[in-house]
C-alpha positions in Angstrom: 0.0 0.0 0.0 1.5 3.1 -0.8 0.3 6.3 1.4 2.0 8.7 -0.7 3.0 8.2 -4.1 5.6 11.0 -4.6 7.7 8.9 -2.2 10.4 6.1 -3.4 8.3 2.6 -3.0 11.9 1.9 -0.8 11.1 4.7 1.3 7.7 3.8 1.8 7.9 2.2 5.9 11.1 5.1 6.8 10.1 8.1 9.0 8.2 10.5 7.2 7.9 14.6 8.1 6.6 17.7 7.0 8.6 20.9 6.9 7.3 24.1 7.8 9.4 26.5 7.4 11.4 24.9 4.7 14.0 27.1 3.4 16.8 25.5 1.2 15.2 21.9 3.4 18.8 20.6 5.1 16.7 18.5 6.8 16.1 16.4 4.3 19.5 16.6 3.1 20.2 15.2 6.6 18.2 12.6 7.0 17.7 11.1 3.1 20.9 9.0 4.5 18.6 7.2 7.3 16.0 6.8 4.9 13.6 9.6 6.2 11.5 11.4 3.7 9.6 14.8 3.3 6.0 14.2 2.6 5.7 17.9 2.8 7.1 21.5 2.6 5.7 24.8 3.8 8.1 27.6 2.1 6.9 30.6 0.8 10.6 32.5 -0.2 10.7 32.3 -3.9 14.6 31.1 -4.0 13.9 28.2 -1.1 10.9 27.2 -3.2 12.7 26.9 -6.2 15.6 24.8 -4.4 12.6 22.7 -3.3 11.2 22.3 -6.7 14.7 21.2 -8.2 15.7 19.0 -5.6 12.2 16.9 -4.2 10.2 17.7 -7.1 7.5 15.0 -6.0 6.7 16.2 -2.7 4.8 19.1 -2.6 5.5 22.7 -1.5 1.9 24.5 0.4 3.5 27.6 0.8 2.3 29.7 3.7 2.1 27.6 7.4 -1.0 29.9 8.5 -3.5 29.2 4.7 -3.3 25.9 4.4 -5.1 23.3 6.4 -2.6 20.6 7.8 -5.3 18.2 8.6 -4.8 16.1 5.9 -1.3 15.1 7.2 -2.6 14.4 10.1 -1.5 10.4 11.5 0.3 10.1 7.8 3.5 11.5 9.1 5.8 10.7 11.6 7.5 14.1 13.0 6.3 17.7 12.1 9.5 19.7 12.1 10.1 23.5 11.2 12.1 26.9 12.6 9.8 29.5 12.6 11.6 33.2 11.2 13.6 34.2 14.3 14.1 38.1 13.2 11.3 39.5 15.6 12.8 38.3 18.6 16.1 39.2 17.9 18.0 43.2 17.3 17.2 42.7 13.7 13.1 42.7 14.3 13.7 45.2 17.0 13.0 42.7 19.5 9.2 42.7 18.9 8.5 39.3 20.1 4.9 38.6 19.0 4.3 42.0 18.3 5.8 41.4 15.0 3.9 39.2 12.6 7.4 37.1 11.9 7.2 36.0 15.3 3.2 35.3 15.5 4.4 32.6 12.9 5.6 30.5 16.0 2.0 30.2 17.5 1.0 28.8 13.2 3.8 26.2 14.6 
């Protein structure tokens, strides 16, 4: 039985994840090794999504954490994984914390 058809038959009983947050996906570059594989990405940076594209051209790329609904994943993956943009809790966001809609992106995680 094959959950996910975008994934190698091999690959089929490894850990499976989705990435939010996906950038350039390292994770993935990580863990193909092992045998883990994306099921899928949330990126919405144009270059990182492109990367994604060219790289894992099977698994799909939803774009924006807070549109999409993640329910369908739901009990088809193993891990949910993701770093959420750091710049409004650091000097560069002017330390806005939550106040900054970057870092309201950790509460979508």
């Amino acid at each position: 039985m094959v959950i996910f058809p975008e994934i190698k038959p091999e690959l089929e009983r490894s850990v499976r994840f989705l990435s939010m947050f996906s950038g350039i996906e390292a994770a993935s570059v990580a863990w193909e090794p092992l045998g883990w594989a994306p099921v899928a990405f949330a990126e919405i940076d144009p270059f990182a999504s492109a990367v994604l594209a060219h790289h894992w051209p099977n698994v799909p790329n939803h774009g924006d954490v807070t549109t999409f609904d993640w329910t369908k994943y739901r009990r088809k993956c193993d891990i949910v994984i993701g770093g959420s943009p750091c710049q409004g809790f650091s000097c560069a966001g002017l330390r806005k914390s939550l106040d900054d809609p970057r870092g309201q992106l950790t509460l979508s995680f």
